[in-house]
BAMAR-128515 format. One record per residue: residue number from 1; chain; x, y, z of N, C-alpha, C, CB in turn. Coordinates in nm, 3 decimals, always signed. Glycine has a CB too. Layout:
i/ch/n.c1/n.c2/n.c3/ca.c1/ca.c2/ca.c3/c.c1/c.c2/c.c3/cb.c1/cb.c2/cb.c3
NUM/A/X/Y/Z/X/Y/Z/X/Y/Z/X/Y/Z .
...
END
This chain:
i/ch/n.c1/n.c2/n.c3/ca.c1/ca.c2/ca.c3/c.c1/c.c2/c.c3/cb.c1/cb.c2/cb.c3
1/A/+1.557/+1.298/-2.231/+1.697/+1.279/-2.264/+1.776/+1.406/-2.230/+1.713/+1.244/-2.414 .
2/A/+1.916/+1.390/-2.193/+1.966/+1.503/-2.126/+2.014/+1.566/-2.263/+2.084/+1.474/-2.002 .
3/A/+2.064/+1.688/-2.255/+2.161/+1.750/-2.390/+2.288/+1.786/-2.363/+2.109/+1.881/-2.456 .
4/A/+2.371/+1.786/-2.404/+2.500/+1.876/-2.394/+2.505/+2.009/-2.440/+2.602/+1.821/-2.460 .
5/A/+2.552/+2.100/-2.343/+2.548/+2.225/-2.361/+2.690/+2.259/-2.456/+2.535/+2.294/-2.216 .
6/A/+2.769/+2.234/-2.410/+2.950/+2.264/-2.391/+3.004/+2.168/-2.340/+3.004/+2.381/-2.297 .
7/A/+3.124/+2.180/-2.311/+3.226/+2.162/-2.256/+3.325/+2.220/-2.175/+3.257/+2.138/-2.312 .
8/A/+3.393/+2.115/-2.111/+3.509/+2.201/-2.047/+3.694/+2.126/-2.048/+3.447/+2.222/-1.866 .
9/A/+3.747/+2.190/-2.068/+3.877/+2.102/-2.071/+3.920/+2.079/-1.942/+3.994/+2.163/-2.148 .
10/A/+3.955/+1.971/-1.935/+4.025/+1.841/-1.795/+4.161/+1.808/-1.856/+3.918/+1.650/-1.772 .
11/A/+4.237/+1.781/-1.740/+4.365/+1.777/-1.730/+4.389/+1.650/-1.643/+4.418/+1.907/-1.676 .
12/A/+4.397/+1.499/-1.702/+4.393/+1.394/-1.615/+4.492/+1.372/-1.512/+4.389/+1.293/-1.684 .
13/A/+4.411/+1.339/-1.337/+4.510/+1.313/-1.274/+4.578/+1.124/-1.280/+4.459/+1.372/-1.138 .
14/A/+4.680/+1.097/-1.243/+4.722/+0.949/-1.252/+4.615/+0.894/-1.181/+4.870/+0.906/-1.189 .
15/A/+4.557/+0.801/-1.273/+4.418/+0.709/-1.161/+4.329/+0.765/-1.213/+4.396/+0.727/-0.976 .
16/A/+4.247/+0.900/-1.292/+4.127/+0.859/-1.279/+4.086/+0.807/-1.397/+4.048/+0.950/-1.235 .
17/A/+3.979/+0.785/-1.428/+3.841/+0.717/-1.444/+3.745/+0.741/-1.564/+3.764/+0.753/-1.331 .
18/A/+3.682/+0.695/-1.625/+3.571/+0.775/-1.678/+3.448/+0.762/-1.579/+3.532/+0.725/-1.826 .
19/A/+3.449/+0.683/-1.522/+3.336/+0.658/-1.395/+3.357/+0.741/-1.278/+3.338/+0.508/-1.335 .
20/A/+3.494/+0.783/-1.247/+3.489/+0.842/-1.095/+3.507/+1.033/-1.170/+3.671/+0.758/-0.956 .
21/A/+3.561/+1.010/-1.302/+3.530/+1.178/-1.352/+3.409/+1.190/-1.358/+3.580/+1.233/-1.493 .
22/A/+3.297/+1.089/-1.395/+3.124/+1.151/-1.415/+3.065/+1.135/-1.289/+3.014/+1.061/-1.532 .
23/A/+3.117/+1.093/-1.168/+3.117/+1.074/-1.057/+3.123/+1.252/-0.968/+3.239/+0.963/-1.043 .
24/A/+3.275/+1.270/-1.002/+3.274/+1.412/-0.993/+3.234/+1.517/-1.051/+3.348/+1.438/-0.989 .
25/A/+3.192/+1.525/-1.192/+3.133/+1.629/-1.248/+3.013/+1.616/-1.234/+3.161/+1.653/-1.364 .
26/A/+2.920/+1.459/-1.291/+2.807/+1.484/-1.297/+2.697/+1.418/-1.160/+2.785/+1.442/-1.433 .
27/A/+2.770/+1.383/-1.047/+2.737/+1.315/-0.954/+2.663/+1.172/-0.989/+2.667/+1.400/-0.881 .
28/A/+2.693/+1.127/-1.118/+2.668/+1.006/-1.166/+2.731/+0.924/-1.216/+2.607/+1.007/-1.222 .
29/A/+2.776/+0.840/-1.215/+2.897/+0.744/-1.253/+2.818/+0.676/-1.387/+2.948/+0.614/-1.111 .
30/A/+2.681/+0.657/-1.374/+2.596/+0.604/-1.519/+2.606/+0.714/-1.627/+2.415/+0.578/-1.491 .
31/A/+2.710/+0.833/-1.624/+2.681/+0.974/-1.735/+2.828/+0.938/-1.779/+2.646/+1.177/-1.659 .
32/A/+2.892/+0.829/-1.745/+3.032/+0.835/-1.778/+3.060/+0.772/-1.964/+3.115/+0.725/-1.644 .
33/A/+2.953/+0.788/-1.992/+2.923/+0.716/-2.157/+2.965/+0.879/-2.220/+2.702/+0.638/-2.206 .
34/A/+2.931/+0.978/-2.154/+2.907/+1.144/-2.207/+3.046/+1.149/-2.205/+2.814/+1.279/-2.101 .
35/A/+3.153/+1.140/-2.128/+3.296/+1.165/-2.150/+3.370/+1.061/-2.216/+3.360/+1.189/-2.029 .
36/A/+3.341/+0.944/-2.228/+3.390/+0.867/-2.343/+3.392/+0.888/-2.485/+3.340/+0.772/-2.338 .
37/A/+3.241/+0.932/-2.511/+3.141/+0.976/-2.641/+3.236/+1.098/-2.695/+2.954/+1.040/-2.590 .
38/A/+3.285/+1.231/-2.617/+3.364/+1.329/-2.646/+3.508/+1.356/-2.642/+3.326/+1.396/-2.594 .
39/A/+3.560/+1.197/-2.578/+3.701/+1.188/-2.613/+3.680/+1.056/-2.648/+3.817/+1.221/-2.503 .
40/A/+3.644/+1.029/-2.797/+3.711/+0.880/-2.878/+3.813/+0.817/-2.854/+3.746/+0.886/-3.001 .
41/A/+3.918/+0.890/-2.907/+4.065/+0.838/-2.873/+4.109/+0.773/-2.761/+4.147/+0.931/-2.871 .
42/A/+4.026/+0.787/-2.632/+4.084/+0.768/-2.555/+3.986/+0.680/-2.463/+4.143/+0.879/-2.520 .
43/A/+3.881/+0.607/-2.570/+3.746/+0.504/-2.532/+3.810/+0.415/-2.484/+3.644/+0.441/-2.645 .
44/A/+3.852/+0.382/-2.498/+3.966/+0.217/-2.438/+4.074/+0.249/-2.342/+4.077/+0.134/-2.581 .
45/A/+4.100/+0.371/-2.294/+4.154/+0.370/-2.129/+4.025/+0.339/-2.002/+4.225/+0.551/-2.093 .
46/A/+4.114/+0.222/-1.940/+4.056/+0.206/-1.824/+4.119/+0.304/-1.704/+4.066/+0.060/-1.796 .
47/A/+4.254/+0.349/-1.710/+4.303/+0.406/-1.599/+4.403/+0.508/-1.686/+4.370/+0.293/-1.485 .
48/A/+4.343/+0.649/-1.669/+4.400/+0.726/-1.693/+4.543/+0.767/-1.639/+4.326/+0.787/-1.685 .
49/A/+4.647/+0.785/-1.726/+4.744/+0.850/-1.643/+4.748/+1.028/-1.653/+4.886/+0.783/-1.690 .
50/A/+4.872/+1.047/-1.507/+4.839/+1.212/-1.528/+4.867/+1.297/-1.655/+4.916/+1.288/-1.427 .
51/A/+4.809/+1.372/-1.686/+4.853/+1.493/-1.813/+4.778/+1.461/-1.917/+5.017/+1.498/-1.873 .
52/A/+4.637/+1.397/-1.942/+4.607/+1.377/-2.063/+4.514/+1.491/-2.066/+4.559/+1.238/-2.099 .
53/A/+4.480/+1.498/-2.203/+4.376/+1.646/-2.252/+4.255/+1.566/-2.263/+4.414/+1.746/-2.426 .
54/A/+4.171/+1.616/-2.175/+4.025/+1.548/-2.212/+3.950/+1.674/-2.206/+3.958/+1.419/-2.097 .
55/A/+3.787/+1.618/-2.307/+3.689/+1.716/-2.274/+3.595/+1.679/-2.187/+3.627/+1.760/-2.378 .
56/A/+3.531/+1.790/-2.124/+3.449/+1.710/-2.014/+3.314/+1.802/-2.054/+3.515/+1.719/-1.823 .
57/A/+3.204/+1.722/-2.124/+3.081/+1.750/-2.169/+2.995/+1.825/-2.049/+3.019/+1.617/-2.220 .
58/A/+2.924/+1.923/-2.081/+2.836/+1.962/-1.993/+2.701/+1.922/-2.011/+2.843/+2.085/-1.983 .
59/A/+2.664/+1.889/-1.931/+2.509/+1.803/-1.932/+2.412/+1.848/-1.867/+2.506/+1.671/-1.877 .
60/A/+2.308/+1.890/-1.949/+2.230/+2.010/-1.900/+2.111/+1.863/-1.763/+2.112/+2.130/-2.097 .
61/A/+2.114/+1.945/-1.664/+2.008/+1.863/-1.604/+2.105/+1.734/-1.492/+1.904/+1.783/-1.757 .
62/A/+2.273/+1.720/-1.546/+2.329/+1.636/-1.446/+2.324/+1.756/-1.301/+2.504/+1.575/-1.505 .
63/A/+2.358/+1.672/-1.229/+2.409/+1.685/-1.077/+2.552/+1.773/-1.124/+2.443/+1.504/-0.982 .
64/A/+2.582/+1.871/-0.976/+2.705/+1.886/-0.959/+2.747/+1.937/-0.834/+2.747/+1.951/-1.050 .
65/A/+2.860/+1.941/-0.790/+2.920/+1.893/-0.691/+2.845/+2.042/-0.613/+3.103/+1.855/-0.707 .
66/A/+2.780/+2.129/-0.668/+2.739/+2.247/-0.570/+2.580/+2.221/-0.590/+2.800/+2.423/-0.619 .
67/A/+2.501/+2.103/-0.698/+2.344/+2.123/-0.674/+2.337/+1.960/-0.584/+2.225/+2.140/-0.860 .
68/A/+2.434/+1.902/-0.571/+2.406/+1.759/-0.459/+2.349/+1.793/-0.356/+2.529/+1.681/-0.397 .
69/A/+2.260/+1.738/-0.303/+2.204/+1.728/-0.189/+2.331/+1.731/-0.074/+2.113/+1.599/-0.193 .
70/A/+2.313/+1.783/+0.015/+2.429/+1.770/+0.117/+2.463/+1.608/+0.166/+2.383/+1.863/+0.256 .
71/A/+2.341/+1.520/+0.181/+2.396/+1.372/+0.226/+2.486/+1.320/+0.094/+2.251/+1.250/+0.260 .
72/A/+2.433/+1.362/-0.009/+2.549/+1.284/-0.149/+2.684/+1.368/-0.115/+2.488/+1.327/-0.364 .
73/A/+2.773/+1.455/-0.120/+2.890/+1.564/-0.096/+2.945/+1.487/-0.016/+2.865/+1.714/-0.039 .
74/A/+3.043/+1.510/-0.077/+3.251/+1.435/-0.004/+3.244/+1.498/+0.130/+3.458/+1.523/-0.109 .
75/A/+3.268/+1.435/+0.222/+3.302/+1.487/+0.373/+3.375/+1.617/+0.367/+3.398/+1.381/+0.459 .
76/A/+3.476/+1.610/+0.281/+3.541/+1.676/+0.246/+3.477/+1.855/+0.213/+3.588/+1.592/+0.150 .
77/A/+3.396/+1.840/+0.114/+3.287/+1.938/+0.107/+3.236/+2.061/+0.166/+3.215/+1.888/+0.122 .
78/A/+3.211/+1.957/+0.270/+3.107/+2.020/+0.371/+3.195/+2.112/+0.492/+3.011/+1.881/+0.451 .
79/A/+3.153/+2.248/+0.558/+3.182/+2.288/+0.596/+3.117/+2.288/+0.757/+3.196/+2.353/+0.516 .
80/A/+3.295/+2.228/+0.817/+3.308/+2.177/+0.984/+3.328/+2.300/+1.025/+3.435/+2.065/+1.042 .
81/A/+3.337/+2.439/+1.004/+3.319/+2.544/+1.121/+3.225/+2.572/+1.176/+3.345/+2.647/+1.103 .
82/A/+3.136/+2.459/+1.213/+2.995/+2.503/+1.298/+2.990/+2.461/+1.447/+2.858/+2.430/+1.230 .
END
């Protein structure tokens, strides 16, 4: 079972997610129960709008956008000066 270490405070953009935020933090969209679990209040948004205060749990043992394997990483990511 994973643990939570901490946290970190998030600042919602219009549109996201609890699936595409555990998507981006924890490279898992199935860890998106961990940011629901630490913001209650706000269990029943499906579509965040911009400016809300969320916490975003740290999960010892998830993925993140610098331990992904290079084929999982946003095109975006990856560095084209080669």
């Amino acid at each position: 079972m994973r643990r939570v270490t901490g946290y970190k405070d998030y600042t919602t953009r219009e549109g996201d997610t609890f699936d595409a935020l555990a998507l981006e933090m924890y490279g898992e969209e199935m860890l998106a129960h961990y940011i629901a679990e630490f913001n209650p209040d706000y269990a029943d948004v499906l579509i965040f709008d911009a400016n809300v205060a969320l916490r975003l749990p740290i999960v010892e043992g998830a993925e993140t956008p610098e331990t992904l394997p290079p084929w999982r990483r946003d095109s975006e990511d990856e560095d084209d000066s080669a």
